[in-house]
C-alpha positions, 0 to 999 in steps of 0.5 A: 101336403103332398101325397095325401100325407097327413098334417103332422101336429107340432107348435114348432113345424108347419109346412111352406104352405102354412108359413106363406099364408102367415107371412103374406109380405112374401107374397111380394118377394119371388118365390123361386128365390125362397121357396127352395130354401124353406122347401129345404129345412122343411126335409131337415127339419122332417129328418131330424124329428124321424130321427128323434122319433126312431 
């Protein structure tokens, strides 16, 4: 992860890292055209459970 963050632990969120080595089939689609996309709900994501959490 970036900036030496921890991983945070959740059966739900995984980073775009984690998703792209589950899904080796991407591999072969352009990541430019979907990595802003995971990159995206990633912060959501992040938001909405640092929301949840404070």
């Amino acid at each position: 992860m970036l900036g030496g963050e921890d991983k945070m632990d959740s059966k739900y969120y995984i980073t775009w890292e984690e998703y792209l080595a589950d899904h080796p089939e991407l591999e072969r689609k352009s990541k430019q055209a979907i990595e802003p996309k995971i990159q995206k709900y990633e912060d959501i994501m992040f938001t909405f459970i640092m929301d949840l959490v404070l």
